[in-house]
C-alpha positions as CSV (number, residue, x, y, z in Angstrom):
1,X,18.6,-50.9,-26.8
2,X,16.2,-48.7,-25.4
3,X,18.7,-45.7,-25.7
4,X,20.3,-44.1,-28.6
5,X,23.8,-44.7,-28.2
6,X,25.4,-42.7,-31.2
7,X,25.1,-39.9,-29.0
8,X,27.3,-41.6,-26.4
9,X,29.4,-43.1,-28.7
10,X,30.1,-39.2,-30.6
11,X,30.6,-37.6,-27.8
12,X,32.2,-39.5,-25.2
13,X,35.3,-38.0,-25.2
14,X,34.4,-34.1,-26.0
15,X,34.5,-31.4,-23.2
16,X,31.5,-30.5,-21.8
17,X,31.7,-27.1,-22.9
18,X,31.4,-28.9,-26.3
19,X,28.5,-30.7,-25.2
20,X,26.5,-27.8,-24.2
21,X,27.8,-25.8,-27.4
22,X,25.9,-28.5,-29.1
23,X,22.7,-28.3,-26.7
24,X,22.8,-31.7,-25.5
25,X,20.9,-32.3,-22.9
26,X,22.1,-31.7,-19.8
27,X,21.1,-34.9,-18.0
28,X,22.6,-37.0,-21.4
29,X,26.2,-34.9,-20.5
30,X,25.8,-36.3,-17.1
31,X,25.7,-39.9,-18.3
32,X,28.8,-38.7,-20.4
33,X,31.0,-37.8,-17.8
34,X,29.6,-40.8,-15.5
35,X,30.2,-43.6,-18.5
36,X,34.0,-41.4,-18.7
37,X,34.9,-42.2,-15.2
38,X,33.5,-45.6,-15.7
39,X,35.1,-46.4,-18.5
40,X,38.3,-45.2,-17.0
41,X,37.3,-47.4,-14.0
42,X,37.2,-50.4,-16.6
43,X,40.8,-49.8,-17.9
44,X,42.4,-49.3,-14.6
45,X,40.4,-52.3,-12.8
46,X,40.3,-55.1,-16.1
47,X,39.8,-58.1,-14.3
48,X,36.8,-57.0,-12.3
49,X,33.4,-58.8,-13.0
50,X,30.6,-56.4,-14.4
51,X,29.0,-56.8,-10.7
52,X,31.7,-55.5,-9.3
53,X,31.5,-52.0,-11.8
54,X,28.0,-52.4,-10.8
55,X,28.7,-52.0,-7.2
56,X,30.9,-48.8,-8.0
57,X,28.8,-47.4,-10.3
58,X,26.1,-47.3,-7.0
59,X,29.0,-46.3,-4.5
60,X,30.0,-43.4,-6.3
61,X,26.8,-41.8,-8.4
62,X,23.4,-40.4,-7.5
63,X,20.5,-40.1,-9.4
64,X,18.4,-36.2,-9.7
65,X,16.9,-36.7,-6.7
66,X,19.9,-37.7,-4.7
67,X,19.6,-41.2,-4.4
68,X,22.0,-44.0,-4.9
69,X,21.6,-44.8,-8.8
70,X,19.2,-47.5,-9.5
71,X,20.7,-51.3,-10.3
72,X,19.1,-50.7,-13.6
73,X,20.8,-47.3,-14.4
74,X,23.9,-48.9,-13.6
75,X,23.5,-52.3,-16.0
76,X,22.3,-50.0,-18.8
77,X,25.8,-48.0,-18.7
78,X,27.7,-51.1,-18.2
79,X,25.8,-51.9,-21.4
80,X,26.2,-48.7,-23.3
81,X,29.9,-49.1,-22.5
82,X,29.8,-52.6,-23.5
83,X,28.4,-51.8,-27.0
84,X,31.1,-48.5,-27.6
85,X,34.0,-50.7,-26.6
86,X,32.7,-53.3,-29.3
87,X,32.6,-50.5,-31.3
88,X,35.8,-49.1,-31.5
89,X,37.3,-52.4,-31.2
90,X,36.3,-53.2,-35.1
C-alpha cells in the first residue's frame, strides 16, 4: 500500500485531542475521523457493495480544496479499512 497504515490502525479510535497531543498531522486526523464515520457506516449498512460506500464516501466528504473527494481517495480508505478490519479480525 502506498500508505502507512499502522498509523490508522493505532489511532483509529483515540480522540483527536490525542491525536494532536501526539502531533499527527492534521490532514492524517482528518482521514481518521472520515475512515471512523465510514467504518461506522460499514457496521450499520453490512450488506452494501464497496461501490455503494464509494458513493457515500463522495456524497458526504470534501477534499482541501472543497471538492467532492476523488474516486481514488475514496477506494484507498475503503482499502485501509479493508486491511484494519482483517486486522483485528485475527
Amino acid at each position: 500500500m502506498r500508505f502507512d497504515i499502522d498509523i490508522y490502525s493505532d489511532n483509529l479510535m483515540l480522540p483527536v485531542e490525542d491525536l494532536r497531543a501526539k502531533h499527527v498531522a492534521e490532514q492524517v486526523i482528518q482521514r481518521i475521523v472520515r475512515l471512523r464515520d465510514i467504518y461506522n457506516y460499514m457496521l450499520r449498512n453490512p450488506l452494501k457493495k464497496d461501490r455503494e460506500y464509494i458513493d457515500y464516501i463522495q456524497a458526504n466528504y470534501a477534499d482541501a480544496n472543497g471538492k467532492q473527494l476523488s474516486k481514488r481517495k475514496a477506494y484507498e480508505d475503503i482499502e485501509i479499512l479493508h486491511a484494519i478490519i482483517g486486522n483485528l479480525q485475527q
